[in-house]
N, C-alpha and C positions, 0 to 999 in steps of 0.2 A: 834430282831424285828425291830427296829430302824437302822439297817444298810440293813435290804432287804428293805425296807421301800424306803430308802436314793435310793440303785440301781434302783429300779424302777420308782424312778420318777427322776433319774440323765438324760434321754434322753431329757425331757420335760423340764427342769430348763437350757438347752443349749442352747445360739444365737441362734434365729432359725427365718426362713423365709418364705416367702409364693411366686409360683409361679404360674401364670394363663397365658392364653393365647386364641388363637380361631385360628383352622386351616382352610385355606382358598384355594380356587381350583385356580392358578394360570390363569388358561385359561380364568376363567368368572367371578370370585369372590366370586364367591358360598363360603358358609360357610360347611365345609363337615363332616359328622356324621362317627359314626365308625371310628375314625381311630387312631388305638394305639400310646398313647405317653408313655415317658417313660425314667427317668433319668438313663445314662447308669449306669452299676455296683453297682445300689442300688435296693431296693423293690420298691420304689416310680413309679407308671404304674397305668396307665387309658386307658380308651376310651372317646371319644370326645361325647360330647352329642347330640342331634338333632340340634342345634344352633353351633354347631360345636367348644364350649367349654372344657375346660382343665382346673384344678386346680391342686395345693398339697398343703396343708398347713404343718406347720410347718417343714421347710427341714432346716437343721443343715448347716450354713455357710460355702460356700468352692468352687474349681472350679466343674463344673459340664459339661457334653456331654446331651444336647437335643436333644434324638431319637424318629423321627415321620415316620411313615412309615402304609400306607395300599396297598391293594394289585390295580394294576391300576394307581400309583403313584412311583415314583422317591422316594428310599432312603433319610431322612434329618436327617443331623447330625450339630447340631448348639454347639461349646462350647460357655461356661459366667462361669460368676463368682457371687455370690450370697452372699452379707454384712448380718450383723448380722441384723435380723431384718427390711430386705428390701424384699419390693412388686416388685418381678418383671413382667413385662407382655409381654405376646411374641404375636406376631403376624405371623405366620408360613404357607409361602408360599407354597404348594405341586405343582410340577409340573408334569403332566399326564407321562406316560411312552414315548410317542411318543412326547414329547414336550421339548424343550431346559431345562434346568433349567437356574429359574430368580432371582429375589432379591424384583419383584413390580408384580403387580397383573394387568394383562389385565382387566378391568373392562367391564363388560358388563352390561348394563338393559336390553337388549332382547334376552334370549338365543337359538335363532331362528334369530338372528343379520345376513342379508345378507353379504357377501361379496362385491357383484355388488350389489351397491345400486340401479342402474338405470335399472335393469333387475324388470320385475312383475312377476317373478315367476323363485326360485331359491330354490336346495335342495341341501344342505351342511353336511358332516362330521364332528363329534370332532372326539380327537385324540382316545378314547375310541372305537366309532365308526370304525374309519378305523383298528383300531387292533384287536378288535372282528370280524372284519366282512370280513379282508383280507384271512381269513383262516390258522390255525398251518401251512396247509401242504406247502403251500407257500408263505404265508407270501407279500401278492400282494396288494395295497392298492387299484387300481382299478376294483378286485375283491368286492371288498366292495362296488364300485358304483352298482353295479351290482344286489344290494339287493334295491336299493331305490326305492320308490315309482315311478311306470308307467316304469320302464326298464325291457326289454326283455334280456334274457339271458339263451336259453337251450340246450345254447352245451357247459356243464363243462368242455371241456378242452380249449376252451379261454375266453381270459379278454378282448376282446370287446363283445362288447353291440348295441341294439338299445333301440331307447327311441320315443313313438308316431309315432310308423311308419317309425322314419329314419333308413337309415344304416349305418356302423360303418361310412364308408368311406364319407357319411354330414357331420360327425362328428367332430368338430374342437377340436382338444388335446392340450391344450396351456400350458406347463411348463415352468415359471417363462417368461411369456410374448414371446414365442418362439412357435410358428406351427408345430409342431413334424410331421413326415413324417410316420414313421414305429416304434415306442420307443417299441418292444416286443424280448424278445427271442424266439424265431417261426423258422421254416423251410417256409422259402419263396417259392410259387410258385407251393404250393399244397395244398388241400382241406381237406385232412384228415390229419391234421397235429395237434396242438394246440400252446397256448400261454401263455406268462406269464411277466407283464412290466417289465421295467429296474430301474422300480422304488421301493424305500422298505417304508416299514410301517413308521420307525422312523425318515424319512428325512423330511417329509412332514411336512408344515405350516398350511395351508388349503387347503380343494377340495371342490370345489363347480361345479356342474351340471345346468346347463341351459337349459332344455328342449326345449325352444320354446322361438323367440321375444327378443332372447339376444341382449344386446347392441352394440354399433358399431363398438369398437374397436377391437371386433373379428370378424378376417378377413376369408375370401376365402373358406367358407363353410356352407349350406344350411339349413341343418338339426337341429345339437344342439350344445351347446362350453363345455366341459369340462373344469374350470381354476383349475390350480394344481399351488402349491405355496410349494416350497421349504423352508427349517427353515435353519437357520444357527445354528452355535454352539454355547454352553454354554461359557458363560464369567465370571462365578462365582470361576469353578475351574475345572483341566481334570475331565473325568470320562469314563469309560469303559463298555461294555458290551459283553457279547457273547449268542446266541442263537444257538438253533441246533434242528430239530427234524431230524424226517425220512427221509423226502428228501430234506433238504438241513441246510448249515449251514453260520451263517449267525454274523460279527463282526464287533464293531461299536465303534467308539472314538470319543471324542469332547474337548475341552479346550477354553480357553485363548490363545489368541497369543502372546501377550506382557504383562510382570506384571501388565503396567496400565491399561490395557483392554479395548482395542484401537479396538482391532479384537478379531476374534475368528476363529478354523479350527473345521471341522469336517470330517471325513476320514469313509469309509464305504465299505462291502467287502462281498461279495455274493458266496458262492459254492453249486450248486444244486448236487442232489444224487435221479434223477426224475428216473433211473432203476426201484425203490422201485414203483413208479406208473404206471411204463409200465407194471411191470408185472403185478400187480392189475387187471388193466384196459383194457390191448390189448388181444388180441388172439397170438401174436407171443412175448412169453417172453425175445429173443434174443433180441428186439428192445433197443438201448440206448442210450437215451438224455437226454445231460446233457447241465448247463451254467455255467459260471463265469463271475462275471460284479462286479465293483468297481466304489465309486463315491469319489467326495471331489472337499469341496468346503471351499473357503478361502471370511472370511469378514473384512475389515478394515475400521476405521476413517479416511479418509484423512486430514478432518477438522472437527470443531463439528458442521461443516455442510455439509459435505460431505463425502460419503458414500461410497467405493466400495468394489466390489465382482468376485471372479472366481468360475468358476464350470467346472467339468469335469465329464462325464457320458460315459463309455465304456466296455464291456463286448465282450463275444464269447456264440454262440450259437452251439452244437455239435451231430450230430446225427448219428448213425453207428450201421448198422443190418448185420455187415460183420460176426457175430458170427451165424446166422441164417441158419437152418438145412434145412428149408420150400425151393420149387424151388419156384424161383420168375422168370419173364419173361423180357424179352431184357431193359422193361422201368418203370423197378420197381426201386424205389427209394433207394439206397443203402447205400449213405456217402452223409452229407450236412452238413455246416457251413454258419455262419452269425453273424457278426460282426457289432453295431450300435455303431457309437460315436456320443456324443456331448460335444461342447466346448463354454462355454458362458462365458462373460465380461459382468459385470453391472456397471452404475453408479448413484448416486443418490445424490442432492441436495437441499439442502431447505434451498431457499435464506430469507423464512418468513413465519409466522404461516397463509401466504394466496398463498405465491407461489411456487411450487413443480415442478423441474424438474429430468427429470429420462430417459435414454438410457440404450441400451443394441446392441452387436454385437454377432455371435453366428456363429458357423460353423457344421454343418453335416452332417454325412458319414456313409455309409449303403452301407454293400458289401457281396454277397451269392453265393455260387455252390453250387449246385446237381449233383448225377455223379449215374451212376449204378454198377453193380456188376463188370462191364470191366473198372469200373471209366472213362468209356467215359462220357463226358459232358451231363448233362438232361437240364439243365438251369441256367443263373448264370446273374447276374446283379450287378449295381452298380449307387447308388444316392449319390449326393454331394449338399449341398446349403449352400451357404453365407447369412445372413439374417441379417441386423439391424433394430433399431426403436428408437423411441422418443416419449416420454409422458410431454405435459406441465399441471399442474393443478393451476388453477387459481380462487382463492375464491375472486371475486371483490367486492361482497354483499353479505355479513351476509353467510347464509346455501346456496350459488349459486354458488356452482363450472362451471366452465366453463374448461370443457378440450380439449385437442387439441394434435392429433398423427399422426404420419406419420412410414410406413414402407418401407422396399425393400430389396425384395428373387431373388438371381442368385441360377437358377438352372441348375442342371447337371446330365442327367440319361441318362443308357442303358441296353438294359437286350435281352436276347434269350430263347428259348423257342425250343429245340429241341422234337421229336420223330423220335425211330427207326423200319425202318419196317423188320420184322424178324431177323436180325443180325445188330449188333454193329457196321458193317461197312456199312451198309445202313439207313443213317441218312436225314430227311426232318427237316426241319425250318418250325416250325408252326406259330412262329412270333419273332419278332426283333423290337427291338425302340432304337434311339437312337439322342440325341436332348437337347436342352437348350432353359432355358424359364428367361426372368426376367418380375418380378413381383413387381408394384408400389400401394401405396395403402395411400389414410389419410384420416384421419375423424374429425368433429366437432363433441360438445356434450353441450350440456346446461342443469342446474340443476337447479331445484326451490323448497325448502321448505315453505311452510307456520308458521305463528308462532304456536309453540304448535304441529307442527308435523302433522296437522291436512288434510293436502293434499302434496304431492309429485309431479312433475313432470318433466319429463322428456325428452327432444329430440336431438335428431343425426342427422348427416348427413354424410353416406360414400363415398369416390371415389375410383373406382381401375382401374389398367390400367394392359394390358397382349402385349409383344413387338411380340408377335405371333398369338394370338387369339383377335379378337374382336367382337363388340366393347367396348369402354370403358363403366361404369356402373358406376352409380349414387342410391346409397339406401339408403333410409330413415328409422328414427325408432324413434318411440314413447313410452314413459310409462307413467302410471297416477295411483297415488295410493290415498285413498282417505279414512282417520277413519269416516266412518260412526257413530258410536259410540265410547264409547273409549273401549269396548272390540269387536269390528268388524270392516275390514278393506274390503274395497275393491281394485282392483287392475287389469290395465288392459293395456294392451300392442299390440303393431303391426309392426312389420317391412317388410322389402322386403330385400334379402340376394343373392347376386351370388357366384358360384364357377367355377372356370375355370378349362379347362381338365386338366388331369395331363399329363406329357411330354409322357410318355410311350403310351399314347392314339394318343395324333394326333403325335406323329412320328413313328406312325407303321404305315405298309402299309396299315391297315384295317382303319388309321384313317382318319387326315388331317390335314390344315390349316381352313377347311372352316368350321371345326367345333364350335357352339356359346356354352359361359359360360353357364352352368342350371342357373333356377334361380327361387326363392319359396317365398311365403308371408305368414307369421304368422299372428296369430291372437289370440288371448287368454284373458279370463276374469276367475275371480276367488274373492271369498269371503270368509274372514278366522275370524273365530269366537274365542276367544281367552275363552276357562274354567277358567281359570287361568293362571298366571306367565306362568308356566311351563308345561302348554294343550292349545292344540290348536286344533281347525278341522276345515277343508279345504274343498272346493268343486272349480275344476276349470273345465272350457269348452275349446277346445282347437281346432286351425283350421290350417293346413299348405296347404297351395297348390303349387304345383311343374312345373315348364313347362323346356323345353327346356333338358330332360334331355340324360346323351348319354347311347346308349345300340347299343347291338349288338342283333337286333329281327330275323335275319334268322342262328345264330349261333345254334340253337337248331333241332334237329330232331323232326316229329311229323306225325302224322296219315291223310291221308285226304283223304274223299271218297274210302274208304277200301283201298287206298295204303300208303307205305311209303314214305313219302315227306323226302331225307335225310338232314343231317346237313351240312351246306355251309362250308367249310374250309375256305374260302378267304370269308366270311359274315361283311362288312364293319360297323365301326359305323355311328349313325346319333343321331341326337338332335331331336329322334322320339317319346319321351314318356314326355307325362302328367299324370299326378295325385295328390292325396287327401288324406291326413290322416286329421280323425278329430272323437275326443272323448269326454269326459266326465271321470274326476278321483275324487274318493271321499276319506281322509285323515285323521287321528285321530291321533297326534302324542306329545309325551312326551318327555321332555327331562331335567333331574336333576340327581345333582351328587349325591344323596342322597336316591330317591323312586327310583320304575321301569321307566325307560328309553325305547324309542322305539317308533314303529309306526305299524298302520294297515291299507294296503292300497288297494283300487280297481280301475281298470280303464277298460275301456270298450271303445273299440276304432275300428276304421274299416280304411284301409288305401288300396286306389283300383286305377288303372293306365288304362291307354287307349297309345296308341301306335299306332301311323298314318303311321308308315309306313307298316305294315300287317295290321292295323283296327282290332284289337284287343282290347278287354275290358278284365283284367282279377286282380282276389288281390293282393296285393304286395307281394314279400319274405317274408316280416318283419309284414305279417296282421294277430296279432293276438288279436281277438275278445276280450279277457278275461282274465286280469293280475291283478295275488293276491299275495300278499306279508305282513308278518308279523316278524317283530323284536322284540327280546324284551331282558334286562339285568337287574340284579340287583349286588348292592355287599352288599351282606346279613351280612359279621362279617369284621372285617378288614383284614383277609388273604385271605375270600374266596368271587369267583365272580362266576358269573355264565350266561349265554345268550343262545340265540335262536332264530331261526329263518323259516319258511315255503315261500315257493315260489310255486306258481301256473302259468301255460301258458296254454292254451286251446289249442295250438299246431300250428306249423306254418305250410305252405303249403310247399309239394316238390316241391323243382322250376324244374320247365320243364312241357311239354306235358305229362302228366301219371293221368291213373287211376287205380283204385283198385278196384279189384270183389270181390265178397263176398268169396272168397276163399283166399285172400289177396295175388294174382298174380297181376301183375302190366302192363300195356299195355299202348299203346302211345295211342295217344288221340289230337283233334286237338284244344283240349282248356288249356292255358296256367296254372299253378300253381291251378286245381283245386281240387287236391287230398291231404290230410293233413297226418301231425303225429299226431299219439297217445298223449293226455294231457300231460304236462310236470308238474312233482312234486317232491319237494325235502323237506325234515324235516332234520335240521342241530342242534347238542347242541355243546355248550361248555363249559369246566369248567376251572377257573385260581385257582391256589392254591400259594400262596408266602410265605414264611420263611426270616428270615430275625437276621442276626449277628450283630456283633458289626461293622465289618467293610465292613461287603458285603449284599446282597440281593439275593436271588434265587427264583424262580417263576417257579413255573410248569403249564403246560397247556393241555388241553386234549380236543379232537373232535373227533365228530360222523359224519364223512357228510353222507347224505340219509338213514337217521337211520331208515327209513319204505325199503330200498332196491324197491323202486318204480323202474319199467322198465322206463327210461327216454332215446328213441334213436335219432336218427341225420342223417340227409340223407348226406353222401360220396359223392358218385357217381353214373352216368350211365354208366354201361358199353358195356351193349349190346342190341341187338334187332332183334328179327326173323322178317326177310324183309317178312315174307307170311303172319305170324300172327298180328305182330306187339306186340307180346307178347315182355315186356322191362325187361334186370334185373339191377337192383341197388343194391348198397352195403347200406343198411340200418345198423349202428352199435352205440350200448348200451355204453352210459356215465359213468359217474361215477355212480358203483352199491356202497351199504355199506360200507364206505367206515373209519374206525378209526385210528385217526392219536395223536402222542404227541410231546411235543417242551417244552426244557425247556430255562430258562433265564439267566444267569449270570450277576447282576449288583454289579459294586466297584467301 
């Protein structure tokens, strides 16, 4: 009896020690619940409490491996070593899936933290966000924007967007301080085509959307800014990855570059397998496109105050329906290619905790053919631009940055545009451009905080200059934020925005020299009521107005006084349309590492144009009345996650002359865009499942897109028209129907 006695309490009478700790969300500092710890190769295992706590008491002296890991996080494996009767305490960094791993925690107090401080109204991604929301099937981080509050988006096969009535092309794409031109794998130069960025889920820093009133430093567009911020790589130690679903696969590395970790590389590597989607989605299963696109980028210490960087961003886009059974006609699209590179140099220095400078030079190249079933040429272009810039930031008083930038784009494009009439050897030029533009641009900006954060303010002032188009432009911009209470903020903004034509405009024959920059003024107020920490609801009012802008108004055929008025081939542009968007968007939104995460959102907006040179009043492309959107995530256990999300559009107009009889035949008609689509609706789930070894991680992930199978269509084209009736037909065709997709993960 005295010797069972002795075995059973020999584990207890042994050195023994106690281990605590609190895991913490590298991105914001959050304390994060759920998430299994766990000493390798003993029974000793928990989960982290609401407070994001960890114990074991009594663990027998010796070396030991600390394994943390939940699903939505980065693998951690920590060794120590553990004395007889020592308190150890860990403090244990997770860092998100899409985020470098660190060694320090980004602190945040407001996890709604802008980017742009000096913008009044901005809506940002975490890294959970962009990965839930980019899609298994391809894995597109600007798909994600795509879901946020007031963005239009219902034609599933591309990742642009508009936002309050702009269109993609207001839309300024800036990655890592750089004016992107074209950054998608796409078939240039046609309509029924789609799209997918050159950018992936796990390279990304942040993305922040600017709706309306952006600050000044973004340059040479009207509408909204997209800023997209690239991550470098981990400096703690290699680490690897591989993913792969149905249509594409997708591998990813990062390290150290020098033992002292001075730099870091990160290398990245894209192969699509989009057949799997065509056939889905098309009526002709022979159609296939595919991409490959690779990234990598190198960061180093020059000094421990200075900073620099490479990046390189290049792919191929591939399209071939040579296998297709269907007869296609003299100028059906047969074989297309497209190719984007970019090539950027950073530098960055910080002479002092008040003065910050930072440059960047960058080169990019965009080159495509189209050819038919004779591989006679259909259209084929090519864009080149040199770009640098410079940022000074200058904190002279307390919270008063003063900044100060300056840019300059040499451009270079040309492209064609053939059709054949009846045979391959009777070819018309429907248009050509071909031309160089350089582009001058800087801006002031001044900041003011109050103490206690209790009023913000903010003003710019931009210049740009065009060695082609004038005249030069001067636009101002204002913000003002203001705590009303300490759980209500006000927040209000204005600026005036140009954009200059693009080279392909005024050096085609249909354009010119004499053509002027557009140019539109914001306007926006908004008041955000904080629930708590981590709730907030919004209400914002929002105004743009647009003048000057270029269109081609006799390019269109239309009805008039019971005849056919037909479409001008040679229909020149002009700086003939104004207009209006302006709405109202109301906002409920969460965000914690721990509860449901997400937002529910409405905006109601109307966005209508006039056009002086036919005196026309008609809605815009992009006016759609009534945009609902709901996200939502949780992660319920530490392996498993789960999210969701609903999109609503009230349907936008078919552009052109058309209407619709109640038998839903289509006819021309001499009023512009007044006949619409059917509502657009999409119900999307997802589910992550993650496992996890002693030396590796695997994640599985699962989606439903349009899991109601809603009819959501898209207007093509016009192809024809009976000159006696005016009866029109269009190619009206269905988006993504039901659509279930899976991807899993490989992390070591």
């Amino acid at each position: 009896m005295r010797i069972l006695l002795t075995l059973f309490c020999f584990p207890f009478l042994l050195p023994a020690g106690e281990i605590t700790g609190v895991v913490v969300d590298a991105r914001g500092g959050d304390a994060l619940a759920r998430v299994r710890v766990q000493l390798t190769g003993t029974e000793f295992q928990t989960v982290t409490d609401s407070q994001g706590r960890f114990s074991f008491a009594r663990v027998p002296a010796g070396d030991y491996i600390l394994h943390v890991e939940t699903v939505g996080y980065r693998l951690l494996k920590q060794p120590f070593s553990l004395g007889s009767e020592e308190l150890k305490d860990f403090q244990v960094i997770l860092s998100p899936d899409t985020f470098r791993r660190v060694d320090s925690v980004d602190v945040k107090a407001d996890p709604f933290e802008f980017v742009q401080a000096a913008t009044p109204t901005e809506l940002n991604l975490s890294d959970a966000e962009i990965k839930n929301l980019g899609s298994v099937l391809v894995d597109d981080p600007i798909r994600a924007v795509q879901s946020l509050p007031g963005v239009k988006s219902n034609n599933d096969y591309y990742s642009q967007f508009t936002i309050y009535g702009a269109p993609y092309s207001a839309i300024g794409f800036y990655l890592d301080d750089v004016l992107m031109h074209a950054p998608w794998h796409t078939i240039q130069g046609i309509r029924d085509s789609g799209s997918i960025s050159i950018l992936n889920g796990d390279s990304i820093e942040s993305l922040s959307l600017m709706p309306i009133a952006f600050p000044s430093r973004f340059m040479d567009r009207t509408g909204a800014a997209l800023d997209v911020r690239t991550r470098e790589g981990s400096r703690t130690r290699p680490s690897f990855r591989t993913s792969a679903s149905v249509a594409q696969l997708h591998l990813l590395g990062e390290g150290p570059l020098t033992p002292s970790r001075r730099g870091s590389w990160l290398l990245s590597f894209r192969k699509s397998y989009a057949q799997y989607i065509a056939r889905k989605i098309t009526d002709d299963p022979a159609q296939a496109v595919a991409f490959t696109d690779g990234m990598a980028r190198l960061t180093y210490d020059l000094t421990s105050r200075q900073q620099g960087s490479l990046q390189v961003f290049t792919g191929v886009t591939d399209y071939d329906r040579s296998q297709s059974k269907a007869r296609w006609g003299v100028n059906t699209l047969f074989y297309a290619f497209y190719r984007p590179l970019l090539a950027r140099a950073g530098w960055q220095y910080t002479k002092s905790a008040k003065l910050l400078l930072s440059a960047n030079a960058a080169y990019l190249r965009e080159t495509y053919d189209n050819s038919n079933h004779d591989q006679r040429p259909l259209g084929g272009g090519y864009y080149g631009e040199w770009t640098g810039g410079g940022r000074l930031t200058w904190y002279w008083s307390g919270d008063a940055p003063l900044e100060v930038g300056w840019s300059t784009r040499r451009i270079r494009a040309e492209g064609f545009d053939n059709q054949y009439i009846g045979t391959s050897a009777n070819v018309r030029v429907r248009d050509l451009h071909n031309g160089t533009a350089l582009r001058q641009g800087g801006y002031v900006q001044q900041s003011w905080t109050a103490p206690g954060k209790k009023m913000r303010l903010s003003m710019g002032m931009r210049w740009d200059t065009h060695n082609k188009v004038g005249p030069d432009a001067v636009s101002p911009h204002a913000s003002l934020s203001v705590a009303v209470t300490k759980t209500t903020q006000a927040q209000f903004g204005w600026g005036q925005y140009i954009q200059f034509p693009e080279v392909s405009v005024f050096s085609s024959p249909f354009g010119g020299l004499g053509l002027l920059p557009e140019r539109a003024n914001h306007l926006v107020a908004n008041i955000e009521q904080r629930l708590s920490r981590t709730v907030r609801v919004r209400v914002e009012a929002y105004q743009r107005e647009s003048r000057d802008r270029i269109a081609r108004p006799f390019i269109d055929p239309r009805w008039v006084a019971g005849r056919l008025v037909g479409a001008q081939a040679s229909a020149l542009y002009f700086n003939s349309v104004r207009g209006y968007s302006r709405g109202v968007q109301f906002l409920i939104h969460s965000r914690s590492a721990n509860k449901v995460s997400g937002w529910a959102s409405y905006t109601l907006g109307y966005a209508r144009n006039r056009d002086g040179a036919d005196n026309s009043h008609y809605p815009d492309e992009n006016d759609q009345r009534h945009t609902a959107g709901v996200y939502l995530s949780y992660r319920f256990t530490p392996s498993w996650s789960m999210g969701g999300k609903y999109a609503y559009g009230s349907g936008d107009p078919v552009p052109g002359f058309f209407r619709r009889d109640a038998a839903g035949v289509y006819f021309l008609t001499d009023r512009r865009n007044q006949t619409r689509l059917p509502a657009y609706q999409r119900v999307d789930f997802r589910l992550n499942k993650s496992f996890v070894f002693d030396r590796w991680k695997l994640t599985f992930y699962g989606e439903l897109i349009n899991a109601t199978n809603h009819y959501n269509p898209r207007f093509v084209s016009f192809d024809s028209v009976d000159s006696r009736t005016g009866r029109a037909s269009l190619t009206i065709q269905r988006v993504f129907p039901i659509l279930p997709s899976g991807g899993i993960m490989l992390e070591f």
